[in-house]
C-alpha positions as CSV (number, residue, x, y, z in Angstrom):
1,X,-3.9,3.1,-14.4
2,X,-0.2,1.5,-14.1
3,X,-0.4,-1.7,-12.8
4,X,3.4,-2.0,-11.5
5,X,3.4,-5.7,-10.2
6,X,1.4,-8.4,-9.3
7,X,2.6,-11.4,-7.8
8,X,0.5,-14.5,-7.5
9,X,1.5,-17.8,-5.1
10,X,0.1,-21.3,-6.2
11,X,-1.0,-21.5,-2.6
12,X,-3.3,-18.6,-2.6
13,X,-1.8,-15.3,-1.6
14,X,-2.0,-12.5,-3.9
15,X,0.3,-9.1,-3.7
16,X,-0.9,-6.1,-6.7
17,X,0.7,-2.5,-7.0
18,X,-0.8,-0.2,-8.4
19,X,-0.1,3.8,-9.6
20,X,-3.0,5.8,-11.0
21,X,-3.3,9.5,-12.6
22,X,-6.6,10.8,-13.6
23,X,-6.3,14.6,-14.5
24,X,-9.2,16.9,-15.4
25,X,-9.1,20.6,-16.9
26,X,-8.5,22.4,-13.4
27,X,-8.2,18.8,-11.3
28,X,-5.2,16.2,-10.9
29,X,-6.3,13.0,-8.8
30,X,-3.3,10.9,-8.1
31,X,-3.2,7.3,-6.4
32,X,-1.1,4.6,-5.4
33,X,-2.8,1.3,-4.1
34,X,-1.6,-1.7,-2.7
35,X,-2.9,-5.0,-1.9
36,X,-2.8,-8.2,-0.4
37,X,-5.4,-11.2,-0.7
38,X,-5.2,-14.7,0.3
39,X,-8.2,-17.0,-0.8
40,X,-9.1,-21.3,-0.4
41,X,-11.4,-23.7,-1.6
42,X,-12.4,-25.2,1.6
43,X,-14.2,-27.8,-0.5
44,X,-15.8,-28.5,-3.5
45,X,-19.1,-26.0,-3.0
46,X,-17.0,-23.3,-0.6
47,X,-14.4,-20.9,-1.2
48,X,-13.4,-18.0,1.2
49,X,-11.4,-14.9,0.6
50,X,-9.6,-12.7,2.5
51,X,-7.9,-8.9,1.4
52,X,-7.1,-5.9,2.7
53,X,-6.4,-2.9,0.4
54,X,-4.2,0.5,1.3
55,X,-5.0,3.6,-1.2
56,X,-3.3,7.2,-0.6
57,X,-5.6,9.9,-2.9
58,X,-3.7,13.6,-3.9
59,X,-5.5,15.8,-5.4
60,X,-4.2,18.8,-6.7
61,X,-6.2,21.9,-7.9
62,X,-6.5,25.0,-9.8
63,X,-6.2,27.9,-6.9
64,X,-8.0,30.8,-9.2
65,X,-11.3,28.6,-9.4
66,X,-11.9,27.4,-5.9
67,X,-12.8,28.8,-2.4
68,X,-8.9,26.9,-0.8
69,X,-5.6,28.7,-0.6
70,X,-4.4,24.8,0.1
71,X,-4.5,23.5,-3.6
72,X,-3.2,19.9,-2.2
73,X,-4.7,17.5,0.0
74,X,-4.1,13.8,0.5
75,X,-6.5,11.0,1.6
76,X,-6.1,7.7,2.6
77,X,-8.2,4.2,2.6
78,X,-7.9,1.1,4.0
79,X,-10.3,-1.8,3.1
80,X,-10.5,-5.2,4.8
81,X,-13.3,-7.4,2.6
82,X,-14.1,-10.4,3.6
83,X,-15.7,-12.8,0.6
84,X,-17.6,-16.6,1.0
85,X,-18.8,-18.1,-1.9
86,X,-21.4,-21.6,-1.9
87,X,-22.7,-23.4,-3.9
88,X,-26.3,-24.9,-3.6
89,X,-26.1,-27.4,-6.7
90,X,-25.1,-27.0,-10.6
91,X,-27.4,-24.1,-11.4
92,X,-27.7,-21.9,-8.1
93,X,-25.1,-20.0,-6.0
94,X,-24.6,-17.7,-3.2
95,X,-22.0,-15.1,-2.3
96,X,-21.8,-12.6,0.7
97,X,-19.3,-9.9,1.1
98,X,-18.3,-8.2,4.4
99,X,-16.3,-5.5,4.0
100,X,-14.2,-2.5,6.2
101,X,-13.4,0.8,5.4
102,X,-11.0,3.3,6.8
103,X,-11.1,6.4,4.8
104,X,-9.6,9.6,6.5
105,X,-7.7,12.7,5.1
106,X,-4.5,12.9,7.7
107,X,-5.7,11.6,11.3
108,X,-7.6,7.9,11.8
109,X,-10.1,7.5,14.3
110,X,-13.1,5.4,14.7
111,X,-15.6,8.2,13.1
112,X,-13.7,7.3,9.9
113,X,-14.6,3.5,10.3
114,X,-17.5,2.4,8.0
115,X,-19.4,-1.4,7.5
116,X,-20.4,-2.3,4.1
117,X,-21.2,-5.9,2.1
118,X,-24.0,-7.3,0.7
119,X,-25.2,-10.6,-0.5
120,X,-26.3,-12.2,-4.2
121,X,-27.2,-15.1,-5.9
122,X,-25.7,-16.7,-8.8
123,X,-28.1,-18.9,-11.4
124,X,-27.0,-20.5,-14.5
125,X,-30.0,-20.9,-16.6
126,X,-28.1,-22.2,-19.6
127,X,-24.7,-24.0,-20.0
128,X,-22.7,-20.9,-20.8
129,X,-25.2,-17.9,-19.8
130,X,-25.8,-17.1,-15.8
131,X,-27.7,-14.0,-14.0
132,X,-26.4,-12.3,-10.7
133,X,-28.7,-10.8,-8.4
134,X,-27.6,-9.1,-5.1
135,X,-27.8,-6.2,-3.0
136,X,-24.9,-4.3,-1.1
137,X,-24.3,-1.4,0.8
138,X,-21.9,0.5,-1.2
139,X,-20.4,4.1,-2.3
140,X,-20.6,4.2,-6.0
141,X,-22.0,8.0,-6.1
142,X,-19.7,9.1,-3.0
143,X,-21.8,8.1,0.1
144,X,-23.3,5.0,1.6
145,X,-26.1,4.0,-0.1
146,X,-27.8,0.3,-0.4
147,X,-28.2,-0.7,-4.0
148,X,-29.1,-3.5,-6.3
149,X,-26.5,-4.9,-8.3
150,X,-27.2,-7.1,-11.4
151,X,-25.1,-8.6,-14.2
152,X,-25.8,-10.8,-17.1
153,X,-22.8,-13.2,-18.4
154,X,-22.5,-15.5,-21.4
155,X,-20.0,-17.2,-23.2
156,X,-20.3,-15.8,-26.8
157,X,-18.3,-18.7,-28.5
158,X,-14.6,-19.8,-27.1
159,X,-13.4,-16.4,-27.8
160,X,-15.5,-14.1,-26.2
161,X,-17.0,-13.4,-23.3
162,X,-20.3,-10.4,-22.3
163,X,-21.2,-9.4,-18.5
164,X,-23.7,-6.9,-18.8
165,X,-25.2,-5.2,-15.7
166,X,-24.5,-3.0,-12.7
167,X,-22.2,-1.2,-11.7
168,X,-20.0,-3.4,-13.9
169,X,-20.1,-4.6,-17.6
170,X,-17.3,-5.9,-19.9
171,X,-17.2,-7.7,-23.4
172,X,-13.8,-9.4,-23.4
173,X,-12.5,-11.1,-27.1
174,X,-9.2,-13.2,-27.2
175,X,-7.5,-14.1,-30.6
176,X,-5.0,-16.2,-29.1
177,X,-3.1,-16.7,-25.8
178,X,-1.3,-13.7,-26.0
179,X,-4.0,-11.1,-26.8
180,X,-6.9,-10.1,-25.0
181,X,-9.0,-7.1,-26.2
182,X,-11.8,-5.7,-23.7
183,X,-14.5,-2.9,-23.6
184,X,-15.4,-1.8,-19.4
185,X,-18.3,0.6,-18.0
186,X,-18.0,0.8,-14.5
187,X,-19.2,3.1,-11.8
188,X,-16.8,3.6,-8.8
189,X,-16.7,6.1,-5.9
190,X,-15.7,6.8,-2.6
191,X,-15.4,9.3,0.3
192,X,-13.1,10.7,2.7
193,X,-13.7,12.0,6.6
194,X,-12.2,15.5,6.7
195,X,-9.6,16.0,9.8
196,X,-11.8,19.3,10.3
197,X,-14.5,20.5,8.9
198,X,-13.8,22.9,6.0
199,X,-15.9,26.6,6.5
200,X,-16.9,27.2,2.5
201,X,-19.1,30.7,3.5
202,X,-20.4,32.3,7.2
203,X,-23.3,29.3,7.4
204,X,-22.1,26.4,5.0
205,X,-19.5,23.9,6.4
206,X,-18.2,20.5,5.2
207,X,-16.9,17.4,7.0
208,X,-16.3,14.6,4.3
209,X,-15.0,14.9,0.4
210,X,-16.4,12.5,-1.7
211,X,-15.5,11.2,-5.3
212,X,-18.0,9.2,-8.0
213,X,-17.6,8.8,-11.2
214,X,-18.4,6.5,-14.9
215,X,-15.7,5.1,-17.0
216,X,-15.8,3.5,-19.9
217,X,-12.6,2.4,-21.5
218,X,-11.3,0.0,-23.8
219,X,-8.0,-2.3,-23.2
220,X,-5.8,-4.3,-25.0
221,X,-3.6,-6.5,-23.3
222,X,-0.7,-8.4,-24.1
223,X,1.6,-11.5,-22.9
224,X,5.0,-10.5,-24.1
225,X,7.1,-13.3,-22.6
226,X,5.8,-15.8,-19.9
227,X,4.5,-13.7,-16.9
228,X,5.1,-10.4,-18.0
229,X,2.1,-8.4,-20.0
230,X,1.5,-4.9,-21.5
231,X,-1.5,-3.3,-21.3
232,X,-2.8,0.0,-23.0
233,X,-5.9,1.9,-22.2
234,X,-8.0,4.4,-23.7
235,X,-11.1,5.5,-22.7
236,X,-13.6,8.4,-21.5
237,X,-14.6,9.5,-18.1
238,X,-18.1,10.9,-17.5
239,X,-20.3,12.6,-14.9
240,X,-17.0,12.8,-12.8
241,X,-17.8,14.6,-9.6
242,X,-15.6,16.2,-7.1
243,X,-17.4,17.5,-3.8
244,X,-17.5,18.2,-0.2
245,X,-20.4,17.0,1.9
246,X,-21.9,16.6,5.2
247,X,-21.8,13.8,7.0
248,X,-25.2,12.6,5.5
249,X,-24.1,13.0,1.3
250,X,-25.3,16.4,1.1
251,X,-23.1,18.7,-1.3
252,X,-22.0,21.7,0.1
253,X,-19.5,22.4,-2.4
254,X,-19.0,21.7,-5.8
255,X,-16.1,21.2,-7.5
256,X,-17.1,20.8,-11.3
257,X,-14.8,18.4,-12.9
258,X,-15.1,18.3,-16.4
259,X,-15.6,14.9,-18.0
260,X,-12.4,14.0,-20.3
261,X,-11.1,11.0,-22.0
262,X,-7.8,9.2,-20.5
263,X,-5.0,7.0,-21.9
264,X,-3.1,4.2,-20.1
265,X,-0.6,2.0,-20.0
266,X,0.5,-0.7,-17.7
267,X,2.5,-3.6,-16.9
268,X,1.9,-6.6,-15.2
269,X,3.9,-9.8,-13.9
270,X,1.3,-12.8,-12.9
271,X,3.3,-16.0,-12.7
């Protein structure tokens, strides 16, 4: 991932670019995302959040190993999430998400409108150490499935910081102001109504194409001067799946791409 720019106002508005590649043997998945998110305190216990996210998907494929003679296609997302956080007292909070999505190959239309969000809880059981409990309607494996999500924090020492959990854990260790080193697992996914429904054999159609996949990678990034950091990436992608479903999850076709490791490098201006 190349982080292009990111611009953030002292009174709450946020504005990130961002340019992705992530190429497999026979597969090329190409992105550009951009987004915009404004968030308050409205007191001392509540903060609200708003943001709304555009992503345009092209994925480019080997013609020889697939059913296609179109060996490009493009998809697009739009995400509106909507975030309150509250806190009950000094241990104990609660957070609920409500979130939006738009995700259509070409032509948008309600059938390509989907509701997601959740709800968790927050407890600090020790001074630097806190547990997250929570459950959301998400698409981590490429459809809409409700799930738990957990995560385990702690404060190491001044230095360093562990989440552990699901779908997202990071061990993050900083030297000094201008370094920070990190170590991410996380599970992503999405999927994408089709304009028309792809015929794969004489029975076997598909109306959605859906992505998932688990990443872990390792980042070091630095403050070069002021506002302006480099990051560098390196890391492995695994169980990476490429498919075309019905409107239910189900695969109906398959396109097998290989697991395969990935190196970044990015750039980022945060005033």
């Amino acid at each position: 991932m190349i982080s292009i720019l990111k611009i953030t106002a002292q009174s709450g508005y946020s504005l990130e670019l961002n340019a992705n590649t992530i190429p497999t043997e026979e597969i090329t998945k190409n992105e550009t995302r951009i987004g915009f998110s404004f968030y308050s305190n409205l007191d001392s216990k509540n903060k609200i959040t708003n943001s709304i996210n555009y992503k345009n998907s092209g994925l480019k494929f080997n013609l020889d190993n697939y059913y296609s003679a179109d060996n490009r296609n493009n998809y697009n997302l739009i995400e509106y999430k909507l975030e309150f956080q509250h806190q009950l007292n000094k241990k104990v909070g609660l957070d609920f998400e409500f979130k939006t999505i738009a995700a259509f190959e070409n032509s948008l239309g309600l059938s390509d409108v989907g509701f997601f969000g959740g709800a968790g809880i927050h407890y600090s059981y020790a001074e630097k150490s806190s547990i997250y409990l929570g459950l959301k309607r998400i698409t981590l494996f490429g459809k809409a499935e409700v799930l738990p999500a957990i995560a385990f924090n702690s404060q190491l020492n001044a230095k360093t910081d562990l989440t552990v959990g699901f779908p997202y854990s990071k061990i993050q260790y900083s030297n000094n102001e201008r370094n920070v080193f990190s170590l991410r697992n996380t599970f992503d996914g999405e999927y994408y109504q089709l304009d028309q429904a792809k015929t794969i054999s004489s029975n076997i159609n598909a109306s959605r194409m859906s992505f998932s996949q688990m990443t872990t990678i390792l980042e070091y990034e630095r403050n070069v001067d002021g506002n302006w950091f480099m990051s560098f990436q390196g890391g492995h992608q695994f169980n990476k799946k490429y498919r075309l479903t019905d409107n239910r999850g189900t695969t109906k076709f398959n396109f097998d791409a290989n697991d395969g490791y990935l190196f970044n490098i990015g750039i980022k201006y945060k005033p």
